[in-house]
C-alpha positions in Angstrom: 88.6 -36.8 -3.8 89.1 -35.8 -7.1 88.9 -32.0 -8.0 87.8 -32.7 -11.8 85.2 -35.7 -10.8 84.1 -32.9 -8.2 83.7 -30.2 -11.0 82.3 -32.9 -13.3 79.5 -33.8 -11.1 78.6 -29.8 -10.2 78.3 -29.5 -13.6 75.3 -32.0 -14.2 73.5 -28.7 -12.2 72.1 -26.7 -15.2 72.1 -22.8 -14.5 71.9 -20.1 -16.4 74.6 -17.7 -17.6 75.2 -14.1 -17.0 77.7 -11.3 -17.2 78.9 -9.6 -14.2 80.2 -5.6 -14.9 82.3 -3.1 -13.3 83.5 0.3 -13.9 86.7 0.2 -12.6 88.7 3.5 -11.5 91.8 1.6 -13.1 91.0 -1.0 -15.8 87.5 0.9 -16.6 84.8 -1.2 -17.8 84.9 -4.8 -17.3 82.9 -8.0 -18.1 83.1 -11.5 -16.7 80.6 -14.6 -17.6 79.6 -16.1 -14.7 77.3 -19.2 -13.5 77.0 -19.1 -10.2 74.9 -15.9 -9.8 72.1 -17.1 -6.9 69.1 -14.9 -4.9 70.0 -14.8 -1.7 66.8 -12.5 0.3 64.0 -10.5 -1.0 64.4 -8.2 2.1 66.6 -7.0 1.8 67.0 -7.6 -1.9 70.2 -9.8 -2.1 71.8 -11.9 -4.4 75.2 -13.7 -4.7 78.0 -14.9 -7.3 81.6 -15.8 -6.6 85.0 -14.9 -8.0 88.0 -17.4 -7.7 90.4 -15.8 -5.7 92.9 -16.1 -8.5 91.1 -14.4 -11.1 93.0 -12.1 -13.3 90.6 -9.4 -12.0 89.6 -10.3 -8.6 91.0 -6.8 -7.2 88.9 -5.0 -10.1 85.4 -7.2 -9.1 85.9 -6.9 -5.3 87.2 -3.4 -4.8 84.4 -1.6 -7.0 81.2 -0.2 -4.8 78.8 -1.4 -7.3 78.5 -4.2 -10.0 75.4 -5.2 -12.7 74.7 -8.8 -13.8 73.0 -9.0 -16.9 71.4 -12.7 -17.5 71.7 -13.9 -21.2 69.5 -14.2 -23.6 69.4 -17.9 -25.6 70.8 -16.5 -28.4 73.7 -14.5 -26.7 76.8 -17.5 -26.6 79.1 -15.3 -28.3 79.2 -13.0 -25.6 79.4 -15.2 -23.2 82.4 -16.8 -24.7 84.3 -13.4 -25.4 83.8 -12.4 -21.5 84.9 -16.1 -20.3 89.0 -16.1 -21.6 91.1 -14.9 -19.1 92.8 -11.4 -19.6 89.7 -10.5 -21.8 87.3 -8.5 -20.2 86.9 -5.0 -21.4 83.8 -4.4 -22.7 82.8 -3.9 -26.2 81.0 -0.1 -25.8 78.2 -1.2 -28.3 76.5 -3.7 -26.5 76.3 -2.1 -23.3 74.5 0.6 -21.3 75.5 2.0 -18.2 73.3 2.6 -15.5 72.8 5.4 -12.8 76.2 4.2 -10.7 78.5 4.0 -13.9 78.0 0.4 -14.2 77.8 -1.2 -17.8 74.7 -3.4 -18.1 73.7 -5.6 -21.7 72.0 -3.2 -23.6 69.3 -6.7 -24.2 69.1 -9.3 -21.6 66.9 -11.5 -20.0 67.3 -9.2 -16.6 69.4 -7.2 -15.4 70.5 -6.3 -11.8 71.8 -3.3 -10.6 74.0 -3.9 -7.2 75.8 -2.3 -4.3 78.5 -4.5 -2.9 77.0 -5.7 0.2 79.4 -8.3 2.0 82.5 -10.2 0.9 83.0 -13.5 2.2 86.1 -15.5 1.8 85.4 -19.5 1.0 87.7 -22.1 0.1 89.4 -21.1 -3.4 86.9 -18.4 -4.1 84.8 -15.3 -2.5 81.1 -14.5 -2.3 80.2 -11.2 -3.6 76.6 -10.4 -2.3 74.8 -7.3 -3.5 72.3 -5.2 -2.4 69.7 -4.8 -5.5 69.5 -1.3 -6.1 67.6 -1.5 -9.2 66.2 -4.2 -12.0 64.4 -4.9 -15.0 63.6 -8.2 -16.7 62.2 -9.0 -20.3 60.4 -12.1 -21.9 63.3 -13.8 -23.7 64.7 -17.2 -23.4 67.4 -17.8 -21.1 71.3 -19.0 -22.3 71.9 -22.3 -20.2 75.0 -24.2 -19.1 75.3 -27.8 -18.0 77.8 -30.9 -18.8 80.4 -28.0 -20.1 77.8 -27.4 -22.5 75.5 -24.7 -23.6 72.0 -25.1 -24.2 68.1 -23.0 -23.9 64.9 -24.2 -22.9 62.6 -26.8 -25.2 59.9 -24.8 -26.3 56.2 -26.5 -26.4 54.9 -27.5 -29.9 51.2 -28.1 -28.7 
């Protein structure tokens, strides 16, 4: 089996996009844009996203307590681009807030999740992080999408 066909055809799954945040002891803040962020339970309140295990900061993302994912607006490609190169992840202070565990969160985003690490499960070439919701809010905007290596939003009804 090919890895790239493999990729290829997991890529025809549109998601959305998000950033995932940490407040590292060491590195400080971080960023990384992620599409695999998933629900997992609504009791307890758990969702999922995974880190390949050769990340440049996998010890950063799966030491830290607590994490925030911040889903991105339609309009917000530019961050998600800065926060996906490798060796590129310290925040730019502007467009953040930090919420009650230290954690940065987008200061605008379609939701935002505020998460204690709950389990860590090794898998193939990456890890599940879950995380215990420990607060949220959500706005009306349009999500940022991903599919085909592509970004894209949702068509908006004209009737």
């Amino acid at each position: 089996m090919s890895s790239t066909d493999f990729r290829n055809a997991l890529g025809a799954f549109t998601t959305g996009v998000c950033l995932i945040t940490v407040n590292d002891a060491q590195s400080g803040a971080l960023a990384l844009t992620a599409n695999s962020f998933s629900s997992l339970s609504l009791d307890p309140p758990l969702v999922l996203w995974n880190i390949q295990n050769d990340s440049d900061c996998f010890r950063e993302y799966t030491d830290c307590p607590y994490f925030g994912i911040s889903i991105l607006c339609a309009d917000q490609q530019a961050l998600s681009g800065r926060y996906a190169r490798k060796d590129n992840h310290s925040i730019v202070q502007e467009d953040f807030v930090f919420d009650e565990y230290n954690v940065p969160l987008l200061e605008r985003a379609v939701a935002r999740f505020s998460c204690k690490r709950f389990q860590l499960i090794e898998a193939g070439d990456h890890h599940i992080v879950i995380g215990e919701v420990v607060a949220f809010d959500a706005e009306d905007e349009a999500p940022l999408l991903f599919s085909r290596g592509s970004y894209g939003q949702l068509a908006t009804r004209t009737d």
